[in-house]
BALO-123134 format. One record per residue: residue number from 0; z, x, y of N, C-alpha, C in turn. Coordinates in pm, 1 decimal. Last residue first. Layout:
REM residues N
{k = NUM, nzz = Z, nxx = X, nyy = Y, cazz = Z, caxx = X, cayy = Y, czz = Z, cxx = X, cyy = Y}
...
END
This chain:
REM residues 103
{k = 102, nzz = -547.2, nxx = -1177.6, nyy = 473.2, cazz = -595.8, caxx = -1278.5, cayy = 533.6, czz = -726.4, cxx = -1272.4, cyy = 594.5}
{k = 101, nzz = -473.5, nxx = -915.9, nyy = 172.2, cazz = -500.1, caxx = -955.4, cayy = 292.2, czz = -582.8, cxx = -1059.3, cyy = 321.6}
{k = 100, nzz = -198.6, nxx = -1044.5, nyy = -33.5, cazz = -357.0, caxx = -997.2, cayy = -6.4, czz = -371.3, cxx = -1003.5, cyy = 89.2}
{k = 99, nzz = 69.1, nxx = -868.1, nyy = -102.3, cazz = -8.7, caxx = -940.5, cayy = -34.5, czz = -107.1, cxx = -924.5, cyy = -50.1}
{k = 98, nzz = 203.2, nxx = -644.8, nyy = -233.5, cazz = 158.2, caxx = -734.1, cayy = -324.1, czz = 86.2, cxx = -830.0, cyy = -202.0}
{k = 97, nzz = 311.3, nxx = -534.3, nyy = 34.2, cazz = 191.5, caxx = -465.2, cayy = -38.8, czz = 147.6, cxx = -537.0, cyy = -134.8}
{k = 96, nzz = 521.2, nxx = -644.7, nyy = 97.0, cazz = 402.0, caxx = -636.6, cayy = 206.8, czz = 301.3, cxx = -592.8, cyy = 121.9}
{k = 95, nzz = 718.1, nxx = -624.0, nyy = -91.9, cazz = 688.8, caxx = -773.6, cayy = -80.4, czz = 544.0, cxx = -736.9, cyy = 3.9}
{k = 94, nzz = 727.7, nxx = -341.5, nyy = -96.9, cazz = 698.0, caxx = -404.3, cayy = -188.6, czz = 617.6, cxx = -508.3, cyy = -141.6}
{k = 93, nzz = 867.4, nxx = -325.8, nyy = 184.8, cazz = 758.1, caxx = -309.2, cayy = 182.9, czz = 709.9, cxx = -346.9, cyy = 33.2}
{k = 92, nzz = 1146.9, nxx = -434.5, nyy = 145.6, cazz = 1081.5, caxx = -520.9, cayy = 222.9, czz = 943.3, cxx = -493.4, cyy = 230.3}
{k = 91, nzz = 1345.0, nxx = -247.2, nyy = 115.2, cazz = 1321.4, caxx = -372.1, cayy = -30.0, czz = 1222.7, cxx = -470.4, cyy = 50.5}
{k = 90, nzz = 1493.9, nxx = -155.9, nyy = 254.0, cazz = 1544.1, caxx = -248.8, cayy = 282.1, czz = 1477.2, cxx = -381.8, cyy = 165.5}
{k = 89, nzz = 1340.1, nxx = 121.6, nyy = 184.9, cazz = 1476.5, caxx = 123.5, cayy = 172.5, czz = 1553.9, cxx = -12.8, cyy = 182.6}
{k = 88, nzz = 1143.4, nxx = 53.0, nyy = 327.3, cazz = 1106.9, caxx = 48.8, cayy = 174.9, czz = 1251.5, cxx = 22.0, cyy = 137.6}
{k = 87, nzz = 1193.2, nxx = -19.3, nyy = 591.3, cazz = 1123.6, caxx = -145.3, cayy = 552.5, czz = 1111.7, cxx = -100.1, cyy = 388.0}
{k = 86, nzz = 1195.8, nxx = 278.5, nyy = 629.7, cazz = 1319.4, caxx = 174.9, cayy = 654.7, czz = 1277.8, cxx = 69.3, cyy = 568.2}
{k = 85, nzz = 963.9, nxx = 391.2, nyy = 560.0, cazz = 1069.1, caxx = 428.3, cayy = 492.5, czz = 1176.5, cxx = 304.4, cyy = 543.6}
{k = 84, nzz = 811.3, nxx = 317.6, nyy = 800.4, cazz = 812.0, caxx = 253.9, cayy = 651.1, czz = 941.2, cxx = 286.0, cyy = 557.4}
{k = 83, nzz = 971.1, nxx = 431.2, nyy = 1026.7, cazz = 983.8, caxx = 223.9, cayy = 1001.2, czz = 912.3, cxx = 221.2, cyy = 853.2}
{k = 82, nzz = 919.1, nxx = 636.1, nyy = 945.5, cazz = 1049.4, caxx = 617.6, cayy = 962.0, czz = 1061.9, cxx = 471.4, cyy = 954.7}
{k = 81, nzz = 620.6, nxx = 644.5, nyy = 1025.1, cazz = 710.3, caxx = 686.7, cayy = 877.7, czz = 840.1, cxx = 631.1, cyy = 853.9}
{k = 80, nzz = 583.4, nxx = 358.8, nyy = 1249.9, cazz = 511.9, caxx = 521.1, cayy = 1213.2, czz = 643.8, cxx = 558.3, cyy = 1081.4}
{k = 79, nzz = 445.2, nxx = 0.5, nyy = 1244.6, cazz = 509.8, caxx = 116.3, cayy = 1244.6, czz = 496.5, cxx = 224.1, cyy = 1208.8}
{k = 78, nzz = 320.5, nxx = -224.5, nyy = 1102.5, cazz = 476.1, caxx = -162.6, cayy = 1057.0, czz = 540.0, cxx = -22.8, cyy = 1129.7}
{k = 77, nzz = 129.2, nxx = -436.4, nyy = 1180.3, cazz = 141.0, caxx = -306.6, cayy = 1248.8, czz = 303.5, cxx = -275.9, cyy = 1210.9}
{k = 76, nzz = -143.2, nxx = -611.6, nyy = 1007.1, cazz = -1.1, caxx = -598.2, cayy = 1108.0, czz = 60.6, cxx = -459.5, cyy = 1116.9}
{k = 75, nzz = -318.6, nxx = -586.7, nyy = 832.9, cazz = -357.2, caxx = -600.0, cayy = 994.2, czz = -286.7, cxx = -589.2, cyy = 1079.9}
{k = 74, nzz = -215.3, nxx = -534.3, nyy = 606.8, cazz = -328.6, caxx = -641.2, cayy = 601.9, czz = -310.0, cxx = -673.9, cyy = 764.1}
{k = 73, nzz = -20.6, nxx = -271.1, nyy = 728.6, cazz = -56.7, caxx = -343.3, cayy = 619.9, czz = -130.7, cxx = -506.3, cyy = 675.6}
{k = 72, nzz = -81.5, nxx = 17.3, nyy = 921.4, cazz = -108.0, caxx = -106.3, cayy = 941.3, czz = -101.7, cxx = -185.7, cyy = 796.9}
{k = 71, nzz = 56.1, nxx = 295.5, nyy = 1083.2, cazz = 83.5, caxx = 246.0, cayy = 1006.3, czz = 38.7, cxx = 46.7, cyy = 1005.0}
{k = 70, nzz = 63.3, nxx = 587.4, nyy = 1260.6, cazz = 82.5, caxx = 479.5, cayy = 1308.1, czz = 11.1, cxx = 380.1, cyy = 1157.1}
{k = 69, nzz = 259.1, nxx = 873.9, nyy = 1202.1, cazz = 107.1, caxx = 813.7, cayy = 1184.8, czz = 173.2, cxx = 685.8, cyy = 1274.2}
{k = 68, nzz = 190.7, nxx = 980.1, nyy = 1581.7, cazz = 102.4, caxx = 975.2, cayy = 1467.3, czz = 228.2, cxx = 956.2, cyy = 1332.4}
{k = 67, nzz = 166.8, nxx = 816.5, nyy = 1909.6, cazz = 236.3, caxx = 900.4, cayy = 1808.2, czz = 209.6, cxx = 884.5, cyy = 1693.4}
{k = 66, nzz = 149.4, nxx = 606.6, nyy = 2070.4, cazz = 32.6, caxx = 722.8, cayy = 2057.6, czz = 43.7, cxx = 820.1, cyy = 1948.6}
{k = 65, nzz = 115.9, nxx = 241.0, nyy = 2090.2, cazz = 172.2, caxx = 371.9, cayy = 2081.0, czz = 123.1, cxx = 482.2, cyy = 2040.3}
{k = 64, nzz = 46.1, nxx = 7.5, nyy = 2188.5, cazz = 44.6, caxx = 157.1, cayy = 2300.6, czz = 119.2, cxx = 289.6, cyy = 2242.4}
{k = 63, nzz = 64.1, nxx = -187.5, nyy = 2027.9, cazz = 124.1, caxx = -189.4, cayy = 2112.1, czz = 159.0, cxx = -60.5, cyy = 2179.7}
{k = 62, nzz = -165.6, nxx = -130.0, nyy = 1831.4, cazz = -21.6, caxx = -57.0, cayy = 1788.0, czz = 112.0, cxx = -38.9, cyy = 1941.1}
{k = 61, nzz = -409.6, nxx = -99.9, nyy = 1915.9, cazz = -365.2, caxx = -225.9, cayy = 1784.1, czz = -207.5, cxx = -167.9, cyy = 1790.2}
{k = 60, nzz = -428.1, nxx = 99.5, nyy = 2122.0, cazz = -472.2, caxx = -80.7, cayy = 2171.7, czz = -380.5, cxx = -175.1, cyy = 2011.0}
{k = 59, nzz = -342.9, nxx = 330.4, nyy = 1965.0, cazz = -276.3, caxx = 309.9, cayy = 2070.2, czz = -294.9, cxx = 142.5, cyy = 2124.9}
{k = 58, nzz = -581.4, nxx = 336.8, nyy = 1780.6, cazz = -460.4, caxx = 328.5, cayy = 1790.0, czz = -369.3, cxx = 270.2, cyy = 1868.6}
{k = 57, nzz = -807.4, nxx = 389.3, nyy = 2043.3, cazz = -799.3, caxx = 245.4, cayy = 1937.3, czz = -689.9, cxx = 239.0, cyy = 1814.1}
{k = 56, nzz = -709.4, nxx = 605.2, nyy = 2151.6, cazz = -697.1, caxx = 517.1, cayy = 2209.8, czz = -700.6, cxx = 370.5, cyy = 2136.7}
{k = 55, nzz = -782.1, nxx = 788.0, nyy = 1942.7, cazz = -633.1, caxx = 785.8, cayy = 1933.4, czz = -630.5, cxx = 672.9, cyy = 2011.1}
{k = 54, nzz = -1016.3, nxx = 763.7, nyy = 1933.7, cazz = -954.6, caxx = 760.5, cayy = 1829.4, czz = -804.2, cxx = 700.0, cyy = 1824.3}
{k = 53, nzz = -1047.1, nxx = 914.1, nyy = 2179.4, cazz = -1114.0, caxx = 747.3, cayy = 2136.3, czz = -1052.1, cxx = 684.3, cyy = 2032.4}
{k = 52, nzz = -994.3, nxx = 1124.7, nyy = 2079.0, cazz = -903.3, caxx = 1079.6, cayy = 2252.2, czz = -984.8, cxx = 905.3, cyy = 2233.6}
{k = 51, nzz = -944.8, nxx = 1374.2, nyy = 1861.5, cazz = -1052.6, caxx = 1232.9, cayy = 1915.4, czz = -990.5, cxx = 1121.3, cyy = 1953.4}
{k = 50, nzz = -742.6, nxx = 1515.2, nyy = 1805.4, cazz = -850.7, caxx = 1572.6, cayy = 1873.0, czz = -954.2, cxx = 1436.5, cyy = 1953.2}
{k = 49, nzz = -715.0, nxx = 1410.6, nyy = 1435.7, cazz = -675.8, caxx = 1528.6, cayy = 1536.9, czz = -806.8, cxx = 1508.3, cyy = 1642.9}
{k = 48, nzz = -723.4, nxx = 1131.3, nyy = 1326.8, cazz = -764.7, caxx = 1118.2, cayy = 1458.5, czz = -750.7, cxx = 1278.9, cyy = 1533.7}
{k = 47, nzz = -797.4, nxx = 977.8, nyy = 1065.5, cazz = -778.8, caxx = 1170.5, cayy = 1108.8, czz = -801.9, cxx = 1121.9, cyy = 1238.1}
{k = 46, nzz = -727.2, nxx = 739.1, nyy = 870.5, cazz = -840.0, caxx = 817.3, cayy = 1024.0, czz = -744.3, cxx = 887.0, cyy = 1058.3}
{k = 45, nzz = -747.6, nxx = 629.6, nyy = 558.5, cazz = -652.6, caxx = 671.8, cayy = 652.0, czz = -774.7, cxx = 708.4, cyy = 761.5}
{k = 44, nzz = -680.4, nxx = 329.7, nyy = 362.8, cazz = -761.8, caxx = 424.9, cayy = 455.2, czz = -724.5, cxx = 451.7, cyy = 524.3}
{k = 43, nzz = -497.3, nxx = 366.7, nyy = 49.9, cazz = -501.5, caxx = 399.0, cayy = 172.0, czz = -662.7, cxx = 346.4, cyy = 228.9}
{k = 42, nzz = -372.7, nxx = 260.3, nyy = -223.7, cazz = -499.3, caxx = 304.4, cayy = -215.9, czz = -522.7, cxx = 234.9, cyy = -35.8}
{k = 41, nzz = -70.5, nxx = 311.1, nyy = -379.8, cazz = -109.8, caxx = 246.4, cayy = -270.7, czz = -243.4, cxx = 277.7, cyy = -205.0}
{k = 40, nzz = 146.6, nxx = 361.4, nyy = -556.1, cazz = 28.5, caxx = 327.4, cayy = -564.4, czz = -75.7, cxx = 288.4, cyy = -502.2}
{k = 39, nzz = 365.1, nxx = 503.9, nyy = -395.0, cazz = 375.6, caxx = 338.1, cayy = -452.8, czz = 250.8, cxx = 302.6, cyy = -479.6}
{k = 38, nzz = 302.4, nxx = 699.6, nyy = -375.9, cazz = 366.4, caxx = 721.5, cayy = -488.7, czz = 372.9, cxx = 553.3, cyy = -530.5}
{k = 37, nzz = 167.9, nxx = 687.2, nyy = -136.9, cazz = 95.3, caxx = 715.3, cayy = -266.0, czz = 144.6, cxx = 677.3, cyy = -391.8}
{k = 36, nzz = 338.2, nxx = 634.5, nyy = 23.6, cazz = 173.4, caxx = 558.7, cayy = -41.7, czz = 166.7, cxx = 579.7, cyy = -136.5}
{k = 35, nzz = 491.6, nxx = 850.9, nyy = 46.6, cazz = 523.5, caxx = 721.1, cayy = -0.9, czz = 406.8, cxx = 603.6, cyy = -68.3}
{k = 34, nzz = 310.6, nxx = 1048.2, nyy = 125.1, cazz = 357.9, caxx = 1084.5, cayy = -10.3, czz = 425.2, cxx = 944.3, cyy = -44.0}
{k = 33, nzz = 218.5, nxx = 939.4, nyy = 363.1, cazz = 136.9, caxx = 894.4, cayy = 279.1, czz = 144.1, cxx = 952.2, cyy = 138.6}
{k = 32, nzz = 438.0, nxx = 973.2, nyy = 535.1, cazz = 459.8, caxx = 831.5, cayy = 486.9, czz = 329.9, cxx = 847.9, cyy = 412.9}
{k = 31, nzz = 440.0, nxx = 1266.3, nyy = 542.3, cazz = 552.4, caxx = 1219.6, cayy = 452.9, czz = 538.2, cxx = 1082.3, cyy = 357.0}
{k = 30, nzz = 183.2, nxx = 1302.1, nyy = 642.9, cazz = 248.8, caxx = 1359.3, cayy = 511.0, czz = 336.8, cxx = 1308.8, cyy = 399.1}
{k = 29, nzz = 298.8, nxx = 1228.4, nyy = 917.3, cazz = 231.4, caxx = 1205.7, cayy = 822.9, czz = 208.8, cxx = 1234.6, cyy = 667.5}
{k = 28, nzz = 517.7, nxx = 1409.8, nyy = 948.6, cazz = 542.9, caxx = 1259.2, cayy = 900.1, czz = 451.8, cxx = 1168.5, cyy = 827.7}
{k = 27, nzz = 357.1, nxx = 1639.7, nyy = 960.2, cazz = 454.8, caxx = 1625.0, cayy = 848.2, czz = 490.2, cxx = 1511.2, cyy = 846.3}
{k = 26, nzz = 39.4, nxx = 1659.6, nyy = 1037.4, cazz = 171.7, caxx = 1616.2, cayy = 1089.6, czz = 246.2, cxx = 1614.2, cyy = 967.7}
{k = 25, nzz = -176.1, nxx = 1820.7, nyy = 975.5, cazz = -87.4, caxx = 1879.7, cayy = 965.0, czz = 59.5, cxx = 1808.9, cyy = 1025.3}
{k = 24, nzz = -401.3, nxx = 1584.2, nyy = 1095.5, cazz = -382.4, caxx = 1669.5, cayy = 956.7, czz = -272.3, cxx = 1716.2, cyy = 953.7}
{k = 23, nzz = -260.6, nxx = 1264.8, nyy = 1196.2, cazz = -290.4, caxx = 1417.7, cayy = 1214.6, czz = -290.0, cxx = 1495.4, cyy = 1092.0}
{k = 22, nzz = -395.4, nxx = 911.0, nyy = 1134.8, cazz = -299.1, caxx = 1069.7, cayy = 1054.7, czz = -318.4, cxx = 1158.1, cyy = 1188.7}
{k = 21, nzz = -319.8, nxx = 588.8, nyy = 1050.4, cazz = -396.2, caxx = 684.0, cayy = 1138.0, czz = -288.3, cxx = 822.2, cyy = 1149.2}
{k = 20, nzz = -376.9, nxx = 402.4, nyy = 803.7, cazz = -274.5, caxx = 465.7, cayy = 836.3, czz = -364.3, cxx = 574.9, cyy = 940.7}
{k = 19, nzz = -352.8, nxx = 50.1, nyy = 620.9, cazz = -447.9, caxx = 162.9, cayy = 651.9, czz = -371.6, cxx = 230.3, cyy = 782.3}
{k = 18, nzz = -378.9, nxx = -159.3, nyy = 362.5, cazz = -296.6, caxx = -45.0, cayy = 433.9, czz = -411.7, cxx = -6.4, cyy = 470.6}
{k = 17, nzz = -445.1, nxx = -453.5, nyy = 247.0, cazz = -502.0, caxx = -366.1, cayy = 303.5, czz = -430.9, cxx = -279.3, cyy = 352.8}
{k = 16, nzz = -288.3, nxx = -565.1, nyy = -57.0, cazz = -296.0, caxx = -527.2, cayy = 25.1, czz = -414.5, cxx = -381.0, cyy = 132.4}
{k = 15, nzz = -220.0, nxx = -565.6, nyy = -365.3, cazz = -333.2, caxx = -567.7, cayy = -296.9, czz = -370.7, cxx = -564.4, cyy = -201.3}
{k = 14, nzz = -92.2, nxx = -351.5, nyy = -630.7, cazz = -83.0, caxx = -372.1, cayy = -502.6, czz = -237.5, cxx = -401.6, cyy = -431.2}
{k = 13, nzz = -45.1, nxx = -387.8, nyy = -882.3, cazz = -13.2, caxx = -562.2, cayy = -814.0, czz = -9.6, cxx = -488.8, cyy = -700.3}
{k = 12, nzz = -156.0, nxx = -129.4, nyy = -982.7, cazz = -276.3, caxx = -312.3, cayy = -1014.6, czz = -154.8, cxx = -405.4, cyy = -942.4}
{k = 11, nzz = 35.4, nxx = 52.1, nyy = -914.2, cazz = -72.8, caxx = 53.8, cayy = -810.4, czz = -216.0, cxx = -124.8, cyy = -844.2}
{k = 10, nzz = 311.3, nxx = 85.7, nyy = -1005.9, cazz = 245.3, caxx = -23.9, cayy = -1036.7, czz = 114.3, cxx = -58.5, cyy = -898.7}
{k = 9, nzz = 523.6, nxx = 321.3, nyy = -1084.9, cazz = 434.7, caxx = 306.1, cayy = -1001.3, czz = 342.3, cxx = 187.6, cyy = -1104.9}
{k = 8, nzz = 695.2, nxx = 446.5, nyy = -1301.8, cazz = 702.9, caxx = 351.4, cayy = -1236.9, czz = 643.3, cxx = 287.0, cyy = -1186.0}
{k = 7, nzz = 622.6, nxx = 690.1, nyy = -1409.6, cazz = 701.6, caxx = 712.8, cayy = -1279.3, czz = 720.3, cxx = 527.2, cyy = -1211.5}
{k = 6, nzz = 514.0, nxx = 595.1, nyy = -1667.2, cazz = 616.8, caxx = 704.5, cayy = -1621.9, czz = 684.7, cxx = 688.8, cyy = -1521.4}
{k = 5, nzz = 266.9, nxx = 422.6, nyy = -1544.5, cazz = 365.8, caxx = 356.7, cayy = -1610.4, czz = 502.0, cxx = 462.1, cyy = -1651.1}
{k = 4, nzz = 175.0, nxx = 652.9, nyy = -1467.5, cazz = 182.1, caxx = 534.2, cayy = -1332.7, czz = 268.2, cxx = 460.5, cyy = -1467.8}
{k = 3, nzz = 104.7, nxx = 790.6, nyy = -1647.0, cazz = 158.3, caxx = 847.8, cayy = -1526.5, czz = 189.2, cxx = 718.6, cyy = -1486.5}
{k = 2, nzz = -83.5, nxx = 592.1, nyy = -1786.3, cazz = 40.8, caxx = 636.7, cayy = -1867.2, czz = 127.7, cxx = 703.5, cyy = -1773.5}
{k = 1, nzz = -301.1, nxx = 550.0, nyy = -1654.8, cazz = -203.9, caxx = 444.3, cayy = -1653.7, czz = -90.0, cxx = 506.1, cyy = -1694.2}
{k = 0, nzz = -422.8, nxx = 809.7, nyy = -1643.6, cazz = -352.3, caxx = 776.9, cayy = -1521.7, czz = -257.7, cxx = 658.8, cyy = -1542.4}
END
């Protein structure tokens, strides 16, 4: 696996950060922002919330009410659903979030 991860670039030992990402199985954004995870080495926890209205509500309380999947947390702070990671990668700004440790 180092030899893949030194191929494609990916440097998953300087990421220390807590991510953690609330999914629908079959959402495609989802999908999308945890083909970015991944690829940035990025050792997730994700919650499947299809269906579980509790689930989705303790989303919705850390994520200033929002209900829409994914919803996206590095070391506790709240980046947002695919499109704000992809922005924040494209702007050279999620790197810097993921070498963090979490507080």
């Amino acid at each position: 696996m180092q030899f893949l991860n030194r191929l494609l670039g990916r440097k998953p030992d300087s990421v220390k950060a807590n991510v953690e990402i609330y999914t629908w199985q079959i959402c495609p954004y989802c999908i999308r922002a945890k083909l970015l995870l991944w690829w940035k080495g990025v050792n997730f926890t994700e919650y499947k919330i299809d269906g579980d209205e509790a689930a989705r509500a303790t989303m919705a309380a850390r994520s200033n009410q929002r209900r829409s999947v994914p919803q996206i947390f590095i070391n506790n702070r709240h980046v947002g659903g695919c499109d704000d990671l992809y922005a924040l990668d494209s702007k050279g700004q999620l790197d810097p979030l993921l070498i963090q440790t979490a507080s």
